[in-house]
Structures are given as C-alpha cells and as structure tokens.
C-alpha positions in Angstrom: -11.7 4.8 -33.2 -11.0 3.9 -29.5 -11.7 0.5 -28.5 -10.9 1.1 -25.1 -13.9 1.6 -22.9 -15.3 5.2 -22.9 -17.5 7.5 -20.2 -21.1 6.9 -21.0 -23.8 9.4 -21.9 -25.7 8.2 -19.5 -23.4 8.8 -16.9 -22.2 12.1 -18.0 -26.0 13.5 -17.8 -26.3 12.2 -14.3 -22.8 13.9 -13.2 -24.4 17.4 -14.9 -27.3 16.8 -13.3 -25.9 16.7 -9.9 -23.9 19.8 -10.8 -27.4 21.4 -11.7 -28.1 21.0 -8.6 -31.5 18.3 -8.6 -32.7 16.4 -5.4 -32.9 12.8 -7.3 -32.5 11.2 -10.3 -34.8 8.4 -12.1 -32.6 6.1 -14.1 -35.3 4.4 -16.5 -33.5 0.9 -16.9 -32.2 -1.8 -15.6 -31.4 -2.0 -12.1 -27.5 -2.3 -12.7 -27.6 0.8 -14.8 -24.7 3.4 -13.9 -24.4 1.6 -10.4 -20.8 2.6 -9.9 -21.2 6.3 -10.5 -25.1 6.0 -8.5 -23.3 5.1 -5.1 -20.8 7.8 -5.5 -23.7 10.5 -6.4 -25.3 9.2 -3.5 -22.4 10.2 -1.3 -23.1 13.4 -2.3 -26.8 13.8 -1.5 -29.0 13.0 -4.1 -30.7 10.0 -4.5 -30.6 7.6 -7.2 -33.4 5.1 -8.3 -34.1 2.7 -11.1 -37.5 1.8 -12.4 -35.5 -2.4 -12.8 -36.2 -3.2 -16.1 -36.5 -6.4 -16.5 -36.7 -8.8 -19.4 -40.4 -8.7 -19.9 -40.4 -4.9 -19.7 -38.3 -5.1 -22.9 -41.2 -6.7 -25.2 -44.7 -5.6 -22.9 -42.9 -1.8 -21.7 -42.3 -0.1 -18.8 -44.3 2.8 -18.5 -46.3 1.6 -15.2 -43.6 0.7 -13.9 -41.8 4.5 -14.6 -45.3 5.7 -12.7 -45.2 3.4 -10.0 -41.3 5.0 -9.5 -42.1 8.0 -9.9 -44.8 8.3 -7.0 -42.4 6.3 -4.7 -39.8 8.7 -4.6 -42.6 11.7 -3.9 -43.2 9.4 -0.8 -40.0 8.6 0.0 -38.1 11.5 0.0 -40.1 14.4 -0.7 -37.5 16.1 -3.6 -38.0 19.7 -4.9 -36.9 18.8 -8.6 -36.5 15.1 -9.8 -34.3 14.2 -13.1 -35.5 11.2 -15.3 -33.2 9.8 -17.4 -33.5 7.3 -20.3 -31.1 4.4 -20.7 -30.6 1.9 -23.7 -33.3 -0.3 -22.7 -36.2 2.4 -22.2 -34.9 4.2 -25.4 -34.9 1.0 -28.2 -38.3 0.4 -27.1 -39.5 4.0 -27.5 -40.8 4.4 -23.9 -42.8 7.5 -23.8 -41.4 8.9 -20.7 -43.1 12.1 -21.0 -46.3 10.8 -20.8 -45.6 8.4 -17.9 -44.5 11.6 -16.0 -47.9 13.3 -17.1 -49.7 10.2 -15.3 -47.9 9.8 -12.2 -49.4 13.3 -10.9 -46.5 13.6 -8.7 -46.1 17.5 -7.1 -42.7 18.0 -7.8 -40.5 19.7 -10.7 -39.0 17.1 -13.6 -36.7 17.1 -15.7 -36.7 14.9 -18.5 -33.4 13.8 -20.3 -33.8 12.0 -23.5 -30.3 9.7 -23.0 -29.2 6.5 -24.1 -25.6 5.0 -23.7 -25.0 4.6 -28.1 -25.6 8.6 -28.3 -21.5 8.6 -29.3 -19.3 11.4 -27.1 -20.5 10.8 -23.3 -21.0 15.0 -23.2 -23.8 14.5 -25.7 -25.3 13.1 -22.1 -24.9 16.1 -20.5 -25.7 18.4 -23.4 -29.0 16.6 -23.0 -29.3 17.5 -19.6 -28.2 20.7 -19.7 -31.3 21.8 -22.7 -33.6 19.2 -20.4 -32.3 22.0 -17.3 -32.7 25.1 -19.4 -36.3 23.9 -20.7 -37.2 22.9 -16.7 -35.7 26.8 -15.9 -33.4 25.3 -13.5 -30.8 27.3 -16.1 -30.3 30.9 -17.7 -30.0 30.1 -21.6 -27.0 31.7 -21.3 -25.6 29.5 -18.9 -27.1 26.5 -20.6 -25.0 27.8 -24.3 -21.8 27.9 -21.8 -22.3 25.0 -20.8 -22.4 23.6 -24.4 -19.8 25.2 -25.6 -17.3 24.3 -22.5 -18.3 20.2 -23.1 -18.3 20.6 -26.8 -13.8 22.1 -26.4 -13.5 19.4 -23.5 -14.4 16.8 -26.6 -12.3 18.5 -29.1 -9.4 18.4 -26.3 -9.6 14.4 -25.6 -9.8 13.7 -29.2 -6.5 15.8 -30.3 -5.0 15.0 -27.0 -6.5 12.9 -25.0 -7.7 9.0 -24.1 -10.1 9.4 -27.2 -7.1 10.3 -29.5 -5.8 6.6 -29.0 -7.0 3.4 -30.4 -5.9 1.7 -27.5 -4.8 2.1 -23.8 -4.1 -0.2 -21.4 -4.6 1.6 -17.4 -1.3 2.3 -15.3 -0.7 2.7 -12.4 2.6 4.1 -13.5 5.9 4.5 -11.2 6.0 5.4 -7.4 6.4 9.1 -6.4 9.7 8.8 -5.1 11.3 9.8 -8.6 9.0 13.0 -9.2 9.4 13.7 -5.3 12.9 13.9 -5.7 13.2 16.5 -8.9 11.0 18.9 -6.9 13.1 18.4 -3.6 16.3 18.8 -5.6 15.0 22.3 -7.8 14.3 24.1 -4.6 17.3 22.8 -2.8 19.3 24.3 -5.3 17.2 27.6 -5.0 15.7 26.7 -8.1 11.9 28.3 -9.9 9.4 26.0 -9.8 5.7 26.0 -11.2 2.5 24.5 -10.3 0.0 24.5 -12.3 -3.6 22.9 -11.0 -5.7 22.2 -14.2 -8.6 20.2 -13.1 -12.1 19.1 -13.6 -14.7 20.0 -11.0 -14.1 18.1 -7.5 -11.1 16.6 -8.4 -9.3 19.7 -7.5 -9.9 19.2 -3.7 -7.2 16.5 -4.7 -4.6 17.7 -6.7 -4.7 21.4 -4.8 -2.6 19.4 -2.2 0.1 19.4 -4.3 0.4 23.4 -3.8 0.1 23.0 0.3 3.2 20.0 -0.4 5.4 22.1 -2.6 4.9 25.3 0.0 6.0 22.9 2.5 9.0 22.2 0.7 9.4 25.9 -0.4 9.2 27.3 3.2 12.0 25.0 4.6 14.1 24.6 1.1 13.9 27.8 -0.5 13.7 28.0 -4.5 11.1 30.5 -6.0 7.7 28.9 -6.5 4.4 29.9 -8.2 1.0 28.7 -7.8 -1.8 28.6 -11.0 -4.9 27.2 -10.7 -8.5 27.6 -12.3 -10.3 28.6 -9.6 -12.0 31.1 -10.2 -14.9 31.8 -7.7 -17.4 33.8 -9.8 -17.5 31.1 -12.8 -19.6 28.1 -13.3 -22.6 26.5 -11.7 -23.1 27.4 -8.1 -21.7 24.0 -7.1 -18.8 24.4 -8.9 -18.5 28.0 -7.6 -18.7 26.2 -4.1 -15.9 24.1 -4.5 -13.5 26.9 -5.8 -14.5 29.1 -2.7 -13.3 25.6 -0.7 -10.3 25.1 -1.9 -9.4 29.1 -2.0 -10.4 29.8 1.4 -8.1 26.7 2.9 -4.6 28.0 0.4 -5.4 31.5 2.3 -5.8 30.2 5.3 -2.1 28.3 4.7 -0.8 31.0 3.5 -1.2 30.5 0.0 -1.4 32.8 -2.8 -2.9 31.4 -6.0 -2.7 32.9 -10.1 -6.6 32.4 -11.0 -6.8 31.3 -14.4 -10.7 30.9 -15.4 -13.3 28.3 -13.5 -13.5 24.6 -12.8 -15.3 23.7 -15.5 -13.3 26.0 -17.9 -10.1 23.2 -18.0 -10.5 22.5 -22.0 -10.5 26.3 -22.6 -7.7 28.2 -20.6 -4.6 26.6 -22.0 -2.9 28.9 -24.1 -3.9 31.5 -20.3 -2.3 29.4 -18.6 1.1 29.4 -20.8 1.0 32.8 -20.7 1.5 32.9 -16.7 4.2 30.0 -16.7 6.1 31.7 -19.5 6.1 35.1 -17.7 7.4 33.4 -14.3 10.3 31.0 -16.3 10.4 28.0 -14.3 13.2 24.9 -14.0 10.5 22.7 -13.3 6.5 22.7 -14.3 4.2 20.7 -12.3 0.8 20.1 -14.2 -1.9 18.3 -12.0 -5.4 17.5 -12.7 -5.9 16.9 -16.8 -2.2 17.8 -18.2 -2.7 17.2 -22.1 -5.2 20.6 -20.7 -2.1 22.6 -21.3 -0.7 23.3 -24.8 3.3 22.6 -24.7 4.1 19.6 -22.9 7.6 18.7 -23.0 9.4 15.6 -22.2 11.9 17.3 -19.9 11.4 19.7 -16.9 8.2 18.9 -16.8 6.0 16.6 -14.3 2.9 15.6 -14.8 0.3 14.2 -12.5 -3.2 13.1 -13.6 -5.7 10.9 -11.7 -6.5 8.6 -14.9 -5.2 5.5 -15.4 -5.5 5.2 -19.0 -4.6 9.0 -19.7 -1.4 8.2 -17.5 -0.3 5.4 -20.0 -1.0 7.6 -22.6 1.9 10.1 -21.3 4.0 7.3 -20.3 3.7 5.9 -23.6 4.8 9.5 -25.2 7.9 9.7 -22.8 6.6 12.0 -20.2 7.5 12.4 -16.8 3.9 11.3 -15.2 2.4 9.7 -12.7 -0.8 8.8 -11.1 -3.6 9.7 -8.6 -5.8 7.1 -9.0 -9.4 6.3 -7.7 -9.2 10.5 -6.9 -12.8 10.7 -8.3 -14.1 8.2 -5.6 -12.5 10.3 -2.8 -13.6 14.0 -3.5 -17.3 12.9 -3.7 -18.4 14.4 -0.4 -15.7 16.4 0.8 -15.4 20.3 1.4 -11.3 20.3 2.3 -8.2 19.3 0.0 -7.4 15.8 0.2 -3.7 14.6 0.4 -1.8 12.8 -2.8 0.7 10.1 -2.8 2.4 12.5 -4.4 1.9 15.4 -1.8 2.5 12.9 1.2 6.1 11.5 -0.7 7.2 14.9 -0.6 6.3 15.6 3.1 8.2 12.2 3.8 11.4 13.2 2.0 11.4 16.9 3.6 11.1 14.7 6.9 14.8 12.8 6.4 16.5 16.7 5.5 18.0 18.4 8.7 
C-alpha cells in the first residue's frame, strides 16, 4: 500500500472533464475542494465553482445551496454544458444531487458525476465522468469503452511500475542537467546514434517535445545520427487531445523535424512494447525517454536517460540507479499554452553547444 499521497478521484474527473470538453464545472463541497488543480483548469477556460460547504451543511444538507449554485453560474456565465461533481462531504451525507439539478430549472446541459475522494484509484474519478459524458451524449460509447480501457492500463502501469508500486517516496528534485547534458553532447560529438523517445501524458508534451528541437540543435552543428519517437498521433483521442498533437507536430515541421508516431496522447500506458520495436530497429548509443519513462518496457541502468516531470516518480528511478532527472512543476506551465515550452534540460544543452567552436 502507498502511504505517500496519491491523485484524487475527484481531481482526475475534473481533469477528464476538461478534456471532454465542458464550459464549467460545480464542485459540490467545500470551498477548498481541488483548489490547486481549479486555478490551473481555470487557466485553461472553464470555470470552476464550489457550492462552500460548510459545517452546518454537513448535518442540515446542501441541496439549496447546490440550486442556488447552479442558477448563478446560468447568470454568470451563460455555459453550454455544466459538470457537477460530488466530493466527500456531499457524498457521506447522501446529497441527492440529481434532484437538486431537477429543481434549479437551469437551461443548460449537466452532467452529473457521482465522485468522492475514498473511491480508491484516482481514474475511478474519471471513469465516472467519462459514463456521466457518455450518458449526457457528450461521448460515442465507443469512445467512452476507450477511454476505460486506456485509464484502467495507465493503473495497471503505476502499480507494476510506477509511484503506486512503492510504499514510500520522498519528492526529488534530483541532479542538475549538466551530467545528462553532457552524455548527449559527447554521443553526437563522437558521431554517435542517439534516440528520443517522447512518451507523455496529454499537455505535458508541449514540454518535454523540446527536448527533440534541443537534441536537433545539437545534431545539426555536432553530427551523430538521431531519431525522434513520439505518440502523437493526430487522429487519436478526444478532440482536445487531438489539438494538442496537431500543436506540437505542426511546430517539429515547421523546425524541421521529422517525428516516428507511435499511437495518441492518451495512449502512453499502452504503446510500450511499439515503441521498443522502433528503438530496437534504429540501435542507439544512447536512449532518451521523456514524459512517463517506466511507460517503456526495458529500462536499463546504462545508456539510457530518463527525464520525467514527477518528483516522486524521479526518486523512484533514482532510487533504482537510473540515469534521471526532473522537469518539475511542468503540469503548471502547459495549462494554457498552444507551442512547446523549453526544459532545463533542453536549455543546458543549448548552453553547452554555446561554449563549442
């Protein structure tokens, strides 16, 4: 069992929610509910309210409260389609949500996700939402059962290999870049194959894609053979997710940049053994894996790098003798964006190439 703190339910429905594509969500709790992760979904577009439970709402209920919400963002903002989610509070008091939806008479589509933060693995949250989606028609059932299936391997993968694998793990911000930096300098210098392998979740590969426009830097004034993997496939996934693959393709093109697709951005927990097959065939000195490395099924302690954006996960590599480092707080800065954003460990490389004649 991990002790360590965990993604929430709660929060996970909320992320899936946004990826659905809804105009605001209605947390039905207390005020400090999910705040973190609210003002980054709010970068984004949507708005985020809470109904405040407070501690009479607890023994007397909330439901008037829920409608009083409810009508308030109909005023407000005018959405299309609103998401109501449960939280611990409204849920151990048996708040009948549905019914307080039924009363408020509002105009515009819900969807109702029966969530609370003790449901176990945080994608039972967005399993939640994405049957809550399906029912609502905001979904194709067969895009809902994808859906299922994709968080149902991603919770397979973090408990064989992952943070949930581990009783324990303290964050790390591991070692500087300067080290890894220096092993990719040095294997094109010496005309060396090197691989790059982008395995990430959603946004976060506006991130670690920068590690492909680094290493062509480096390729283009060093030499050395290099390849590019990524999963970025355009025509999988959620048209958000779609969106940001079309992004981040259409800026490596426009650099020059010619990228081995290997499945979509939500397809990370399911692609490993593909993308194996493409490093094998191209027999690199060095691998680069950035985004969620334990994604790729033969990690090795030597000519390998890994880069991951998790400060737990990261300890968990370090702690295993890998050669890893860290992107942290990523998340926070790919909220709103719609162009790759640099990496310490893109930008130590650009520095280094700087001091070669």
């Amino acid at each position: 069992m991990s002790i360590h703190p965990r993604p929430n339910p709660i929060i996970a429905a909320i992320y899936m929610l946004r990826d659905i594509g809804v105009d605001a969500v209605v947390i039905h709790g207390p005020a400090g509910c999910g705040f973190m992760v609210s003002r980054m979904i709010e970068d984004t577009g949507i708005r985020v309210v809470t109904s405040a439970m407070d501690e009479n709402d607890l023994i007397f209920g909330a439901s008037e409260k829920l409608v009083a919400v409810l009508k308030e963002v109909e005023r407000m903002f005018c959405p299309r389609t609103v998401a109501v989610i449960g939280t611990c509070s409204s849920m151990i008091i048996g708040e009948d949500m549905e019914t307080s939806i039924k009363r408020s008479g509002v105009r515009y589509k819900t969807i109702f996700v029966d969530c609370h933060g003790c449901m176990g693995d945080n994608t039972a949250g967005a399993i939640r939402a994405v049957d809550a989606s399906a029912k609502a028609g905001m979904i194709s059932i067969g895009e809902a059962d994808r859906q299922k299936y994709l968080l149902s391997m991603a919770t397979k993968m973090e408990k064989e290999r992952g943070t949930a694998s581990v009783d324990y793990l303290p964050p790390s911000n591991g070692p500087t870049k300067i080290g890894v930096a220096k092993k990719i300098i040095d294997c094109l210098t010496d005309n060396g194959r090197l691989a790059v392998v982008s395995v990430s979740k959603k946004e976060l590969a506006y991130r670690f894609a920068d590690v492909f426009l680094a290493v062509d830097e480096a390729n283009r004034k060093l030499g050395g053979k290099t390849r590019y993997i990524a999963n970025l496939d355009p025509q999988k996934g959620l048209p958000k997710i779609r969106g940001y693959a079309s992004d981040i393709l259409s800026e490596l093109t426009d650099k020059g940049i010619s990228v081995d697709i290997a499945g979509g951005l939500d397809e990370y927990a399911v692609i490993g053994n593909v993308l194996k097959e493409k490093v094998d065939g191209f027999r690199p000195d060095l691998l680069v894996i950035a985004g969620i490395p334990h994604a790729y099924p033969h990690l090795e302690k030597k000519g390998q790098i890994l880069i991951t954006d998790q400060p737990r996960q990261l300890s968990n590599y370090l702690s295993k003798g890998y050669d890893a480092v860290g992107e942290i707080s990523s998340h926070a800065m790919v909220m709103n964006v719609r162009n790759i954003v640099h990496t310490e460990t893109g930008d130590t490389i650009r520095e280094l190439l700087k001091e070669i004649a």
